[in-house]
Every structure is written in structure tokens, then in C-alpha cells.
N, C-alpha and C positions, 0 to 999 in steps of 0.2 A: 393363441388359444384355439382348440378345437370347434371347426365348428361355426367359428366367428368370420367374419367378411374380411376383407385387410383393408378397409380403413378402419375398422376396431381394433386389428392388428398395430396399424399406423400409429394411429394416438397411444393406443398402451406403449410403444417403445416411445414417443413423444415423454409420456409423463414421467417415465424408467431416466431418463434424460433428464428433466427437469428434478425429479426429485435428488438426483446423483450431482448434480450443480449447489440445489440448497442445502446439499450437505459439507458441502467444501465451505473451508475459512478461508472468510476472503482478506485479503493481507494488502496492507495497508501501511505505505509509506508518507512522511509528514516531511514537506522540506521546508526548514525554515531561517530565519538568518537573523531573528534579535531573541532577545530572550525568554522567548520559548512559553509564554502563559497561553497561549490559543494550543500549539503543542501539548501542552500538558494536558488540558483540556479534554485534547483527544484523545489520549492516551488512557485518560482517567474512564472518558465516557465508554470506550471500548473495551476497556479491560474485563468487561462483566458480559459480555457479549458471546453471543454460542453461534454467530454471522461474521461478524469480524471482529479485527486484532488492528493493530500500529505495532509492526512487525521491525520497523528502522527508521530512526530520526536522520534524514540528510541536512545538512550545513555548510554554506560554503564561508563561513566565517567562525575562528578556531577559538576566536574570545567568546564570542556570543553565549547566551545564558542559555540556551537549549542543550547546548552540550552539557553542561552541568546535570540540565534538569534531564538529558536521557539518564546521564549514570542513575539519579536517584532514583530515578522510576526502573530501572534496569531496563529499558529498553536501547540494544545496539544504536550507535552513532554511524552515520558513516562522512566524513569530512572531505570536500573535495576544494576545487577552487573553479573559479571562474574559466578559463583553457581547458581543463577534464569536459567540465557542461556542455561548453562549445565544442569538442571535438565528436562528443557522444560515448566516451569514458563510463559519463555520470547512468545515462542509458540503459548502458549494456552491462552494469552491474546490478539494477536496478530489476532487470529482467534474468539476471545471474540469478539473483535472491527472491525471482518467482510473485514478484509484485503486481498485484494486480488493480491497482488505485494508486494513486500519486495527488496527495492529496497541499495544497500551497497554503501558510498558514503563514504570514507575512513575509512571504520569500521576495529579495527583492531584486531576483534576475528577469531578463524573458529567458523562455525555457525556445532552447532550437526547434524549428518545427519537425527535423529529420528527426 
């Protein structure tokens, strides 16, 4: 702005920044491995949300009730196994699909630290 000092400068692009963050949906993955009521849960609480969404249900178990309950909710499954997790498969899909929260709802791996 004219006129103005550049730390008034500073903070205007500061809050030009913050405001262009609180406008992004933040997406929100749910890994879970029985059947799925905390899941759903989530799914149901964010679905009215204008901040975030549960954007994909992960599972590394193909019976499990969460996959059921993604289809009814429509929200994308994505099914892996125990080897994908551990190699960082599960990861780098994870960041494929722009995730930005990984959120564990009875999941019962340890997640790698890599």
C-alpha cells in the first residue's frame, strides 16, 4: 500500500496468506480396521463443514465394516494391507490424494515413522 511502512506491508501479505489457507478444505483421511462407527462418525460430523471433509476411508482389513459403511456414506475406500504400510505404498498415495490429516479411528497397525 502507498505510503505505508513495510512492516504494514509485512503483516498485509501475512494475513493475504492466512486468509488463502482458511479458505482451502482441509481433507481428511480416516484409517480404520473394524467396523467403522467412530468412521462414520467422522464422516457424518464433517460432512456439513465449510473447513473440512473425510475425503477417503483407508482399511487394511477387506471384511471389516468400514468398508461397507464408506460405500453407504459414498465416501472412496482405499484398501491396502499390512507390506503396502510398511514399505510406504500407503504414504505416498495418501499424499497422491492431497491429504492433509490422517486421522486413526481404531486402526490397529503402528503407522512407520518414515
Amino acid at each position: 500500500a502507498r505510503g505505508q511502512g513495510p512492516l504494514v506491508r509485512s503483516i498485509d501479505r501475512v494475513h493475504e496468506r492466512i486468509d488463502t489457507f482458511a479458505l482451502k478444505m482441509i481433507r481428511i483421511a480416516v484409517l480404520a480396521s473394524g467396523s467403522g462407527t467412530n468412521a462414520q462418525r467422522l464422516v457424518e460430523y464433517f460432512r456439513g463443514s465449510d473447513t473440512a471433509r473425510v475425503v477417503l476411508l483407508g482399511c487394511d482389513q477387506p471384511r471389516a465394516g468400514v468398508v461397507q459403511r464408506a460405500w453407504a456414506l459414498g465416501v472412496p475406500s482405499y484398501l491396502f494391507s499390512g507390506s503396502e504400510l510398511r514399505s510406504g505404498s500407503v504414504q505416498r498415495e495418501l499424499l497422491a490424494q492431497r491429504i492433509d490429516l490422517v486421522v486413526l479411528a481404531g486402526f490397529m497397525r503402528l503407522i512407520p515413522a518414515h
